[in-house]
C-alpha positions, 0 to 999 in steps of 0.5 A, a space after each residue: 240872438 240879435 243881441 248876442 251877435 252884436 256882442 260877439 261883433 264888439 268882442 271881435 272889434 276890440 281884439 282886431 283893435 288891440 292885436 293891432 295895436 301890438 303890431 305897431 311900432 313903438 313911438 321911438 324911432 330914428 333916422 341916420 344918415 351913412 357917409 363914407 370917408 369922402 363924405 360921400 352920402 352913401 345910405 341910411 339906417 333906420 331905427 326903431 324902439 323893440 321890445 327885445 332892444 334897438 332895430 337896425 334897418 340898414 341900406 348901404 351902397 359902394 362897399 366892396 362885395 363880402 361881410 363887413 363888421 358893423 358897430 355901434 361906437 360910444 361917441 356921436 361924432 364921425 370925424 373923416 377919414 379914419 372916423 376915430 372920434 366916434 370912439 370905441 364900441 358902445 360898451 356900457 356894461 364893461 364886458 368883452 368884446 365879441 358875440 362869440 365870448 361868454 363874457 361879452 358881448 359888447 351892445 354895439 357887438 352887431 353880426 356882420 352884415 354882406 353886400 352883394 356883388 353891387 356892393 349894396 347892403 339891405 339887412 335888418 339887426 337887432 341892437 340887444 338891450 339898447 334903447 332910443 329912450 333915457 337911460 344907461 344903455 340909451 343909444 342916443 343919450 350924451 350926445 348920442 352915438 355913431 354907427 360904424 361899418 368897417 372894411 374887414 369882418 369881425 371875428 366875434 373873439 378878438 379884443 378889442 374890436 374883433 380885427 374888422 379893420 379900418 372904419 369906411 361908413 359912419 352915422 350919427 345917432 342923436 337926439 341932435 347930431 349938432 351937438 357935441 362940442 365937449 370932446 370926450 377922452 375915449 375909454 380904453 377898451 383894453 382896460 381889463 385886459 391884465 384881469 382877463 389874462 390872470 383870470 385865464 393864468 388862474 
């Protein structure tokens, strides 16, 4: 009887010790710092490997109370005031832009997020199909990428950004946010505009 207890004992401690192990989070994680056009350290996004994509744990402060869209852009750079050099949404499988389409979304298509009346943000999203890791749908490959929050809301139909307005928070998300001395052309996110348009005649 004995031995059967301290078998079901080792049974149990092993089980305790792998679900565990499944509730910790995966060794790829990143921290991004958030500034306003003023350069202005204005809050955090934390980042973490998941088995369904990136998490994105966002705590923001001094927006304007209501949603704002928020985008992960294709350039690990945000130059002040308008953060253009961060270029357009991370979109390396080349579809449409908006969660809302059939054809999209874009991975750095995120939901929008809301600050409260303090104009305070705390919310976590899922980055789907993107990685800390290498690869092509890697967020901090190349020189990495930028997280994005703009003015306005993202409607989730409109090309190419979902009319969210003017870029007022930007991070940077690299393996080192020093880098990135060669300036990329950004791509042109109405490229397929003239297909999806014949496509829609046809």
């Amino acid at each position: 009887m004995r031995r059967w207890n301290i078998r079901l004992l080792i049974i149990s401690l092993l089980m305790l010790f792998l679900l565990s192990g499944c509730l910790l989070p995966h060794e790829n994680s990143e921290m991004v710092e958030m500034y306003n056009a003023d350069g202005d350290r204005v809050g955090t996004a934390r980042l973490n490997e998941t088995d369904g994509g990136v998490s994105v744990n966002v705590e923001v402060e001094g927006l304007s109370p209501g949603f704002h869209a928020i985008h992960v852009h294709e350039y690990g750079r945000c130059e002040a005031p308008d953060f253009s050099s961060s270029g357009n949404h991370f979109n390396p499988e080349g579809k449409d832009h908006g969660l809302l389409r059939t054809d999209g979304p874009h991975i750095g298509d995120l939901p929008n997020i809301e600050a409260d009346a303090s104009g305070n943000v705390q919310e976590e999203l899922i980055i789907a199909d993107a990685t800390l890791k290498q690869g092509k749908n890697s967020l901090i490959a190349n020189n990495g990428t930028s997280l994005i929050i703009h003015d306005g809301v993202d409607d989730g139909m409109s090309q190419p950004a979902g009319n969210s307005g003017d870029r007022i928070v930007c991070g940077v998300l690299s393996e080192d946010a020093e880098s990135g001395e060669e300036q990329d052309a950004p791509t042109d996110p109405t490229e397929n505009n003239d297909k999806q348009k014949n496509e829609e005649n046809g």
